[in-house]
C-alpha positions in Angstrom: 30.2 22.3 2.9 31.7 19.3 4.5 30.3 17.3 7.4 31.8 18.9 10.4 30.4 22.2 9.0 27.0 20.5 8.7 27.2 19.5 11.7 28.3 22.6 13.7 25.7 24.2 11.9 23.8 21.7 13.0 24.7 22.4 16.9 24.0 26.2 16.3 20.6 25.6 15.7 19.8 23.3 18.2 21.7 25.3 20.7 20.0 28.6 19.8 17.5 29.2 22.0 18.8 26.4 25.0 21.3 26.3 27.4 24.6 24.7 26.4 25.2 22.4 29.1 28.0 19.7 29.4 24.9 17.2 29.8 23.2 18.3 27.0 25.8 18.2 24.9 27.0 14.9 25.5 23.2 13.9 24.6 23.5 15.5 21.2 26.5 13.4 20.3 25.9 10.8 21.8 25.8 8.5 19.0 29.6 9.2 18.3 30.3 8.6 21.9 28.7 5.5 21.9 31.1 4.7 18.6 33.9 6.0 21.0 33.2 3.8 23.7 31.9 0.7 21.9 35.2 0.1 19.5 37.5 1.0 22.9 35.8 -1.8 24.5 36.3 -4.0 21.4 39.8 -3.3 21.4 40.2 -4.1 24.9 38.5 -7.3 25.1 40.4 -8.1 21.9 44.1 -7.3 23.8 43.2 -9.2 26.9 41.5 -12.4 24.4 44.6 -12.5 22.5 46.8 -12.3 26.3 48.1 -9.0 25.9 47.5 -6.5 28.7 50.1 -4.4 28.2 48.6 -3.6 24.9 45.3 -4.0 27.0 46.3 -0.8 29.2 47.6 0.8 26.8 44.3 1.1 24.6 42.6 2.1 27.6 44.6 4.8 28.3 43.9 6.3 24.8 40.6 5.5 24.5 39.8 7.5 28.5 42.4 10.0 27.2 39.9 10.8 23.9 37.1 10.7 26.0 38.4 13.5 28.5 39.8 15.5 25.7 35.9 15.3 24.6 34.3 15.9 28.6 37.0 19.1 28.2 35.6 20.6 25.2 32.5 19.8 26.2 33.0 21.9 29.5 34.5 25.2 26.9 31.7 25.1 24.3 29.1 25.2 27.4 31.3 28.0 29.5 31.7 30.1 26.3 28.3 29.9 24.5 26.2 32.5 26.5 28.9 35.1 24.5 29.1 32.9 21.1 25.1 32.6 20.9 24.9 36.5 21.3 27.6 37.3 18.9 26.2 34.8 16.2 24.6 36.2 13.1 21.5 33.9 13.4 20.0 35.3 9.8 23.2 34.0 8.1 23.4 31.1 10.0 19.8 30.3 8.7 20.5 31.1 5.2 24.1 29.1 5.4 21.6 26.3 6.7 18.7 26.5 4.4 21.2 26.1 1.1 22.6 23.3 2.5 19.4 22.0 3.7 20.1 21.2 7.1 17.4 20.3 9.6 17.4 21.0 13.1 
């Protein structure tokens, strides 16, 4: 199992008995936002250091573009998991979990 499976079995879990929200997902990743943000901010301040705005802008633009891709999946997962969280096969999701060992 690789890490994104982990890790969506991971959500699963944590989701199971709680409302998806847009809020409350953006607190259970937050760490890789913060990644998100931090090395846009680098590479920003690095372009406009080195005089380079256009390159500046341009980095922006990606880096606001990832982050509303992200705000957009966020707002799907939370509008479709009343139905996935009923559909789920929560003994198999446990067992998947438990050989894998991963902790909620």
């Amino acid at each position: 199992m690789n890490r994104a499976q982990k890790r969506q079995l991971q959500a699963y879990l944590h989701f199971r008995d709680k409302r998806m929200t847009v809020f409350a997902l953006i607190r259970f990743n937050w760490r890789v936002l913060l990644l998100v943000v931090m090395a846009g901010l680098s590479t920003v301040a690095f372009m406009l250091y080195c005089g380079d705005v256009l390159s500046a802008e341009l980095f922006a633009a990606v880096y606001i573009g990832v982050l509303l891709r992200d705000l957009g999946q966020f707002i799907r997962w939370s509008r479709t998991w009343v139905m996935s969280r009923e559909l789920m096969d929560w003994p198999k999701v446990e067992r998947i979990a438990s050989e894998n060992r991963i902790l909620v």
